[in-house]
C-alpha atoms as one frame of an Amber mdcrd trajectory, in Angstrom:
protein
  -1.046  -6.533 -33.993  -1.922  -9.324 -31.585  -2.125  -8.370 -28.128   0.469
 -10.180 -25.473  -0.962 -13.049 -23.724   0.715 -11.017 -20.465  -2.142  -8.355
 -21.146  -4.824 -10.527 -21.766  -4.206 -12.443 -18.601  -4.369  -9.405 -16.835
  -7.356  -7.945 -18.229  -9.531 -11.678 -17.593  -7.689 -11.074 -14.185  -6.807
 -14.665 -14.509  -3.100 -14.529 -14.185  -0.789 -14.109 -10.844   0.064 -10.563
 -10.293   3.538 -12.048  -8.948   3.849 -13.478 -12.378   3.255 -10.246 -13.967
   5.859  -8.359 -11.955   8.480 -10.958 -12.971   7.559 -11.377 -16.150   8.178
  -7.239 -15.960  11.390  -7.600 -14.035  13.086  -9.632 -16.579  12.047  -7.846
 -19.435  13.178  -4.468 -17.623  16.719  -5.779 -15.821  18.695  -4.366 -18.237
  17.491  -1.311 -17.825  19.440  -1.106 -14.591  17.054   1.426 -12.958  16.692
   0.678  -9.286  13.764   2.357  -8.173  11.713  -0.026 -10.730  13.455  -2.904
  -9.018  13.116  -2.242  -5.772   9.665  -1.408  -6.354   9.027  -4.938  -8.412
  11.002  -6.776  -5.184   9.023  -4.740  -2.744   5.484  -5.789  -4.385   6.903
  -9.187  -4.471   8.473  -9.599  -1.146   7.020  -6.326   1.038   7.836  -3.223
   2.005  10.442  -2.941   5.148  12.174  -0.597   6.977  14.126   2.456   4.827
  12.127   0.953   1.322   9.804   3.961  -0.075   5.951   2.469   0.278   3.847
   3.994  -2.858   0.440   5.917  -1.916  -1.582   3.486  -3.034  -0.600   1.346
  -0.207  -1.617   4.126   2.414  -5.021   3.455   3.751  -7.640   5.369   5.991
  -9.355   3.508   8.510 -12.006   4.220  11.317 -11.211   4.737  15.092 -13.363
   3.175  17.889 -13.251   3.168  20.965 -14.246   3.624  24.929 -13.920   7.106
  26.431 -15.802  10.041  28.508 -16.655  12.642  27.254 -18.464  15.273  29.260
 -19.273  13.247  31.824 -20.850  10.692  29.435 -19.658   7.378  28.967 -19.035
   6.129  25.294 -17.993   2.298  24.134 -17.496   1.378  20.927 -18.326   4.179
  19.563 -16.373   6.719  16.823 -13.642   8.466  18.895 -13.857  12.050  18.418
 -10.337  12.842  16.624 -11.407  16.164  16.327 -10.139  17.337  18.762  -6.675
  16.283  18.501  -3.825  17.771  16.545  -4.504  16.592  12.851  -1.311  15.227
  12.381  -1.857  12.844  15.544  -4.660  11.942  13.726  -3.341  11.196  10.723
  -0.905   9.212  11.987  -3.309   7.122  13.797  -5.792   6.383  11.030  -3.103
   6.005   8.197  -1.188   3.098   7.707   1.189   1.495   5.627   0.058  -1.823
   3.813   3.319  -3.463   3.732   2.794  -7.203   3.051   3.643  -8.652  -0.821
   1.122  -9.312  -2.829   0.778 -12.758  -1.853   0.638 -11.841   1.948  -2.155
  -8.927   1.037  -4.518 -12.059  -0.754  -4.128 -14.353   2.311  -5.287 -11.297
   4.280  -8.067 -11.527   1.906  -9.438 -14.529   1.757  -8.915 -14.921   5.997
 -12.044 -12.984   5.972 -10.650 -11.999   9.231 -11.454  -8.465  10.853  -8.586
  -6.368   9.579  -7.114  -3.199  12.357  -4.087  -2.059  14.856  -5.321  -1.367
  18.707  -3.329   1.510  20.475  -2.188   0.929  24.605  -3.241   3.428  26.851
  -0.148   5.665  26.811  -1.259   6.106  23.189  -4.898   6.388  23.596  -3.805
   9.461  27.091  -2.576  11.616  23.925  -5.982  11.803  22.642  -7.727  12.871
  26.428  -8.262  16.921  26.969  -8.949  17.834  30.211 -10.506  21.160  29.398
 -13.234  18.994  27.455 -13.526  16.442  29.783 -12.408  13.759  27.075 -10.887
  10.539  28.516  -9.992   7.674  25.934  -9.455   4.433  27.626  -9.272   2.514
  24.819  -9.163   2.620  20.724  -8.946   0.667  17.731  -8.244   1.281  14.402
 -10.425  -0.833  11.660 -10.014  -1.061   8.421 -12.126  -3.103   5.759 -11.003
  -5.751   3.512 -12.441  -4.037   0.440  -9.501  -1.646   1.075  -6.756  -4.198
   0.515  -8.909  -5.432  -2.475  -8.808  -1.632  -3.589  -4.850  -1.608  -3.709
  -4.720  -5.034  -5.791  -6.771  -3.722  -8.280  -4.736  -0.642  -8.419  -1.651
  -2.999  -9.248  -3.330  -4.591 -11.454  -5.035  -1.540 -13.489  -1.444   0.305
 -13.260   0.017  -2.950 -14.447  -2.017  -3.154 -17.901  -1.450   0.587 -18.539
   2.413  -0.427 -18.358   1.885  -3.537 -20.598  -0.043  -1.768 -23.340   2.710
   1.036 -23.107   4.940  -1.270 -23.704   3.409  -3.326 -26.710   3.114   0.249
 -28.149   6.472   0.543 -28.158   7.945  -2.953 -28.766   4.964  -4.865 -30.415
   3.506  -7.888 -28.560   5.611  -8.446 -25.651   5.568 -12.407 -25.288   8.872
 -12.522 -26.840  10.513  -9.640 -25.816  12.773 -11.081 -23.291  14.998  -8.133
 -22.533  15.030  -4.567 -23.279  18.753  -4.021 -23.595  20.653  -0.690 -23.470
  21.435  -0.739 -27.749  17.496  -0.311 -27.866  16.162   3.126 -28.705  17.438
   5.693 -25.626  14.808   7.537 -25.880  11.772   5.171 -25.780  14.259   3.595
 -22.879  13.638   6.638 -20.809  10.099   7.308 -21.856   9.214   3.799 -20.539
  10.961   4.664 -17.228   9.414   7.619 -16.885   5.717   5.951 -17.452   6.477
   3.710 -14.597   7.350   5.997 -12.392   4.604   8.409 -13.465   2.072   5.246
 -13.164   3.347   4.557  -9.500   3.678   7.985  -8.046   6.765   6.539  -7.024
   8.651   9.612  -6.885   6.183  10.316  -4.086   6.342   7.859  -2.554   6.942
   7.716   1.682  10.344   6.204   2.974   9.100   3.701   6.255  11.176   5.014
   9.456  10.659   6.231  12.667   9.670   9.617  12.317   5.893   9.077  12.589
   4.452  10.828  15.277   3.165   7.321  15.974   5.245   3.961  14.897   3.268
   2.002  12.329   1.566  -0.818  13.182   1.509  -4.077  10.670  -2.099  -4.749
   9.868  -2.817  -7.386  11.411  -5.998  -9.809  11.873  -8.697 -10.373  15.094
  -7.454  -7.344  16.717  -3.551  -7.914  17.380  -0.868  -5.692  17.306   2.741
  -6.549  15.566   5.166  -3.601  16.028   8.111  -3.657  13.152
């Protein structure tokens, strides 16, 4: 069997991922399963407020900052976290990549310093008096190998779904639909491989019931709430 133009694109990276996902979108509509299409819009469009954001998207970054400590005077240096509950901390290292693909590449190729800065109500959460730890300021970086880390996750977890698909249909370049009279069974197996590929039965739902709100990742330092 030949292999699907679709997958060889993919693997010579030389073919839009945006292409990919409707190219994926067409031939799984009839499927009617909407956690695969909200996922395809999502990765299409981005991720807002009440969509479920897949783990993949959720990256770490490094806080720095100015602050006392012990009488000592620290700037830009690694704020000590440590100290903090860990779930503070989490929340303020984590964050949600929620641009589309297309929005994630013009982060990219900006070449533009990549983080979220805190205000000082924030950084007062982080200051223990019985430590003598005063954060005045903090910001949260993150590098642009990151972002290139969750394209090429798409991208791998996109091929795995292609080649499950061509071994279940054949080559896939004509396979326009997958309509409900095909086999039930591989119907639901194929489902349940995207899913599976995803994690996007664990994924996180965006709200407001972060310790912190999210920040947008944003370029040169900025901050834009959603």
């Amino acid at each position: 069997m030949s292999r699907s133009k679709i997958l060889i694109d993919l693997v010579n990276n030389t073919n839009n991922l945006e292409s990919v996902l409707l190219r994926l979108k067409v031939i799984l509509s009839k499927l009617e399963n909407e956690t695969i299409n909200n996922w395809i819009n999502c990765e299409i469009e981005g991720y807002k407020k009440g969509d479920t954001i897949p783990p993949y998207r959720i990256i770490r970054g490094n806080a720095i900052g100015n602050y006392y400590l012990g009488g000592m005077e620290y700037k830009n240096y690694p704020v000590p976290l440590k100290f903090a509950p860990r779930a503070l901390s989490e929340s303020i290292l984590n964050t949600m990549i929620k641009d589309g693909i297309r929005g994630i590449f013009s982060l990219i190729e900006s070449k533009e310093k990549i983080g979220k800065s805190f205000p000082p109500e924030i950084c007062a959460r982080f200051s223990r008096d019985d430590i003598k730890l005063y954060v005045s300021e903090m910001n949260v970086t993150y590098g642009v190998h990151q972002l290139d880390g969750i394209l090429a996750a798409i991208r791998n977890k996109l091929t795995d779904i292609v080649i499950k698909l061509e071994n279940d249909f054949g080559n896939i370049d004509s396979l326009d639909i997958i309509t409900n009279e095909t086999d039930k069974e591989i119907i639901k197996e194929v489902e349940h491989f995207i899913i599976n590929e995803f994690h996007l039965d664990k994924s996180i739902t965006i709200g407001d019931n972060n310790k912190i709100k999210d920040t947008h990742v944003v370029q040169s330092g900025g901050v834009n709430e959603n």
